[in-house]
Every structure is written in C-alpha cells, then in structure tokens.
N, C-alpha and C positions, 0 to 999 in steps of 0.2 A: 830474501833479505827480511828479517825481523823487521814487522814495523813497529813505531816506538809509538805508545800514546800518553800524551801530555797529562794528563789531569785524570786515570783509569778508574778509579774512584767514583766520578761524576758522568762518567762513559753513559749515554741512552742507548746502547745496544740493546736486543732484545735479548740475545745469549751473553752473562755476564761472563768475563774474562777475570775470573775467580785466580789465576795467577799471576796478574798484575795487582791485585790489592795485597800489597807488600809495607811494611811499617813504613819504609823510607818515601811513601808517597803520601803518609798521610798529613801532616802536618802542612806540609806543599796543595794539597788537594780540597781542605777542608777552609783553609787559610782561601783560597780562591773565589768557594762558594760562597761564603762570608763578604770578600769584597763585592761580588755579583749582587749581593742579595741587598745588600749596601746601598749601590750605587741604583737597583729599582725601586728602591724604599726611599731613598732622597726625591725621584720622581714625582711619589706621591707626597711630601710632605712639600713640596713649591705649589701645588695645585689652589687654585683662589676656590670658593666657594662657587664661584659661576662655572667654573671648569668641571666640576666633578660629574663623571657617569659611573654606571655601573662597571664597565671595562677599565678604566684608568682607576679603578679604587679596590672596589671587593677582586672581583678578576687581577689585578694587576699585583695585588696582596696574595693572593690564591698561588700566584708563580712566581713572585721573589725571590723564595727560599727551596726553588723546587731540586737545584743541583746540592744544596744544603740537604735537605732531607732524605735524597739519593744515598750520597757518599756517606753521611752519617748514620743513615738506617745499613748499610754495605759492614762499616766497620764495628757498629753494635750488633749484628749478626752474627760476625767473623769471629766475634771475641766469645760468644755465643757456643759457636758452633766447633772452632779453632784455638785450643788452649796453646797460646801463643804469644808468652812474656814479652818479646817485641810489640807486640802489635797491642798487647792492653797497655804497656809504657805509655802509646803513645797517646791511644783513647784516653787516656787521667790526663794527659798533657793537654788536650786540647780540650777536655771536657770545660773547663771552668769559662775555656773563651764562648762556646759553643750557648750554653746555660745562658752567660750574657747576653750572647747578641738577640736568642730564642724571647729571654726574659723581657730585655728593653725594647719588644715591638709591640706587645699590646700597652706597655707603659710610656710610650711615646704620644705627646700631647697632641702634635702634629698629624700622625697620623690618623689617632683617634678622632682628632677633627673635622680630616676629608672624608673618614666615613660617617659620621655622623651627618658631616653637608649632605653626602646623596643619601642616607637613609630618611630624612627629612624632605626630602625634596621633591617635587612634585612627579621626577622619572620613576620610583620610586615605584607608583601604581601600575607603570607599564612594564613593568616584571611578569615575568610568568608565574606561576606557584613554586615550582624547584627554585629559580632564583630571587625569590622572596624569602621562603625557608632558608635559604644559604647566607641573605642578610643577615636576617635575626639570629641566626645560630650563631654569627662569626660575632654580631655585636655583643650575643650574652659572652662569649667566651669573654671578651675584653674586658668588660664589668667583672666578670669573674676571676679575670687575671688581675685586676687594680686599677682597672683607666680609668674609673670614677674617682682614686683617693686623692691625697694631699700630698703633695711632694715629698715629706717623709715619711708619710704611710708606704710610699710608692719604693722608695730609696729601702725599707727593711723589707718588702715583698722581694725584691730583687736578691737582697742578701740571704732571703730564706732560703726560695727557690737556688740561689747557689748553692748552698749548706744541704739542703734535702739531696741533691743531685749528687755530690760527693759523697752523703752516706750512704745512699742507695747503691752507688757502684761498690764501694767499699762492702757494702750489706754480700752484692753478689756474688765479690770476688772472695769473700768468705767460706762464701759457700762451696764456689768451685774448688778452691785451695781443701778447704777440708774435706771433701768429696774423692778427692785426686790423692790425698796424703792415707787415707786406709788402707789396710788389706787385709785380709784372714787366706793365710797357707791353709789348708790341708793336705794331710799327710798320708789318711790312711781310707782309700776309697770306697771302705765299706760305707763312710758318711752320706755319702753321695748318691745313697740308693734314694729311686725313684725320681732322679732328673735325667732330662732327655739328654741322649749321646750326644748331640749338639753341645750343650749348654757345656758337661763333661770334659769333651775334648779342646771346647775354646778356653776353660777353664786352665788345663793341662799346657797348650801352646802359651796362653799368657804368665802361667809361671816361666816357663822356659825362657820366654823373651826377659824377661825381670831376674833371671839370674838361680832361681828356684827349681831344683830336681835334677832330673836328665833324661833322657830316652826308659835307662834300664830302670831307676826307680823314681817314676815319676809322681810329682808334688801339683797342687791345684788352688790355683791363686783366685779367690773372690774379691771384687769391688764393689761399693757402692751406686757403678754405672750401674744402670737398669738393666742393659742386655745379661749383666754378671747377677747382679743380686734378685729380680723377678724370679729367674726358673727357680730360686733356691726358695724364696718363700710361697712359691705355687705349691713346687712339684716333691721337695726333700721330704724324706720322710723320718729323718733324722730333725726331731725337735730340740736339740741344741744348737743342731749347727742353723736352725731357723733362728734361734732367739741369738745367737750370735752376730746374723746378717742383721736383724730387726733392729737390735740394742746399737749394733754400727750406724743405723742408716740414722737413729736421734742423737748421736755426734754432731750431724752435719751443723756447722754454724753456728754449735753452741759449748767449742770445747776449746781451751786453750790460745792461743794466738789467734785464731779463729771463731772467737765468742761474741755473735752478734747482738748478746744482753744489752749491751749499756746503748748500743746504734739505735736499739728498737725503741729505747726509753726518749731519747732523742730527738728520731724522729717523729714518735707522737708526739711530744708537746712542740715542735717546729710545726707540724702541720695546726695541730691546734692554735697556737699562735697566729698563724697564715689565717684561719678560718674566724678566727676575732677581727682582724684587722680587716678585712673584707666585710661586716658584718654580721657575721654569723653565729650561731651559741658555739658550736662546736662541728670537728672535720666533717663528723657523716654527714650532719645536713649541707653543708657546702659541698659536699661531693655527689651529694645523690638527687641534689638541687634538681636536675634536668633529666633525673634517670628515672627508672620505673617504679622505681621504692619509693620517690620523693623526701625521706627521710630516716633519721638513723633510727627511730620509734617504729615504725612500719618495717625496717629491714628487721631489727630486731624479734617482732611479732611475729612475723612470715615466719624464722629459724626458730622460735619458741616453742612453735604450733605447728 
C-alpha cells in the first residue's frame, strides 16, 4: 500500500521523495509552514523582558521557519532544475505571501524587542564565542533589514522587498523562457567537424525527438543548454556555426517578450532606494557592508587593478 504523506514538501527525510513534490501540494504545504512559523513567532513576541534566554529567543527564531525554508528551498530548486509550467504557477502564487511573511519578521517591533532584551542582558556574557557571533550576526541582519526605522520607512522596505522579489523571478523566468525558445538546425554535417561523437549524436537524437530529420537523412539540432552549446564553442571548427551558437547564447534575456532591459533599470533604482532608506549612500555599500570588500569603492579598485 502507497503510503500517502501529508505535507511532502516539508518531509525531514534524509532521501528527498523528489515525486511527491508535485504542484497540487504546494500551496497546501507552504500555506502550513507559514502558519507553523506563525504560531513559534507569536511565542516570542508574549515573552516579558525577564523571560528572555538565549534558547527562547535567537534559538527559538533560528527554527521558526525551518519547515518554511525546507519546502521553499525544495520548490526554488524544482523550478530550477524542472521546467515545469505547473509547478512555477504556483511558485508566483505563493511567492508574494512567502516575501511577506520573510519580510515582516525582522520588521516586527516585538520581536526585535525580545531580542534586544537578551542581547542586553547580563546572560548575554555567558555565551560561548559561536553563540555570541550568531547574536550579533542575526542582530546586524535586522538593522539591516529595517528594525531600526520608523513605521513608514518600515511599511516601503516591505513593499520593496515585495517588488525586488517579483522582478527577480520575472528576471529568471526570462531567461529560462528564452533559453528554452532557441534552436539552430543543422543540416549539413560537414559543419560539425571537430565535435566529439557524443556531442554529435545527442545532437541528431534531439532533432529527432523535436520533429527534425529522420534516420535516412539526418538533421542536428543545437541549444542554448550547455550540454548542447559548450562542445560547439570548444571543439567546432566550423567558425560560423560557433558565432552562430555565441550570437544565440547573447539573446538570452534580452530579446523580445523576454527583454529583461527595463527589470534591470528597476531593479537598480528599488535596491538603491532600499539602500537610502536604511541609511546608506548607495546598494554596494549596503551590501558589502559586512562582506570582505566593505564597500562599493574597494570592490570597484580590486576589478580595476
């Protein structure tokens, strides 16, 4: 007997069961983790200032959203790895709730207050060094998502972060669409000289599957996948059909229904906005704030130099 699992998505198995993540469970499954993550997060937000430890607050925050993180790292893979109109349907459906709930946790006043009680607090020195560092990490991220600003500085971070999030999928699903929509026939296999019989023959079966050629005179279909288009700009020694593959692969994401120009212009100035509003002059120094550039001046110098 089949056994049926509730929630496949959110499954802790250590071998994922890659055929139960099907569309019709995602909205059911993601929808769940959310109220989960919900109802730990309410926990911390009753907590009085005398109540607070390191386990009910940073720890307790650390595993709220951990069946969230699961199912949703499971079906941004899927979509990934599995060109599957169903299953990215549903990803856009639930992205915008997902984005929210993500967004309204370091913006929550509440929470930010229980952890600031035990980062303050005199428990505080009896940390180890790793969970000191896991403090201060988790506290700067919050600064850095908005827990310091004013109630409508806080209300347009939320709106960004929604808007960045839809045009980044939008950005990728661009890309896959146009990636997926090429192809270059060849017809005549002299082109073809100096790619390996491999590359050759997967070439030849994929026309076939596509409707292209026959057994007796067979046709040879390139794509933009890497397995298809790499042999051809290694090993072809046919320099057309290389600037042909070349001239195809800078389509991607920049042609026609699939021209992610105007997303790009977008999303820079929403990030730049984000990075005013937090204090910042501009994105790179907010982003590289904590990273090993420390700034967009230095990143800039390194790639100069």
């Amino acid at each position: 007997m089949k056994e049926t699992i509730e929630y496949p998505f959110l499954e802790d198995d250590f071998y994922i069961r890659w055929s139960t993540l099907t569309a019709q469970n995602v909205e059911k499954d993601i929808d769940h983790s959310i109220k989960l993550a919900e109802e730990r997060l309410e926990v911390i937000r009753k907590l009085k200032a005398d109540e607070v430890t390191f386990e009910n607050t940073f720890l307790a925050l650390e595993k709220a959203s951990e069946e969230l993180g699961r199912g949703w790292g499971r079906l941004n893979h899927m979509d990934s790895v599995c060109s599957d109109d169903d299953l990215r349907t549903e990803l856009n459906k639930m992205l915008p709730k997902v984005v929210k709930f993500s967004s309204s946790v370091a913006l929550d006043p509440l929470i930010w207050s229980a952890l600031k009680a035990f980062r303050d607090s005199a428990e505080m020195d009896d940390l180890n060094s790793v969970q000191q560092r896991f403090v201060t990490e988790t506290c700067i991220e919050f600064v850095s998502s908005g827990a310091d600003l004013a109630d409508e500085k806080k209300m347009r971070v939320a709106e960004i972060d929604a808007k960045l999030s839809a045009l980044t999928q939008t950005f990728s699903e661009n890309v896959v669409y146009s990636t997926d929509a090429w192809e270059l026939i060849v017809d005549d296999a002299k082109r073809l000289k100096g790619l390996p019989e491999m590359a050759i023959e997967g070439s030849r079966l994929n026309a076939l599957e596509k409707g292209h050629g026959s057994k007796e005179a067979p046709k040879y279909r390139f794509t933009l996948q890497h397995p298809s288009m790499l042999p051809v700009l290694k090993f072809a020694e046919d320099d057309s059909l290389r600037k042909e593959i070349w001239e195809g692969s800078n389509t991607i994401g920049n042609t026609g229904d699939w021209d992610n120009t105007e997303i790009i212009g977008e999303v820079l100035a929403l990030r730049n906005e984000k990075a005013l509003l937090l204090g910042k002059k501009n994105f790179p120094e907010m982003i590289l704030e904590h990273r090993m550039a420390k700034s967009g001046e230095a990143a800039m110098k390194f790639t100069e130099n």
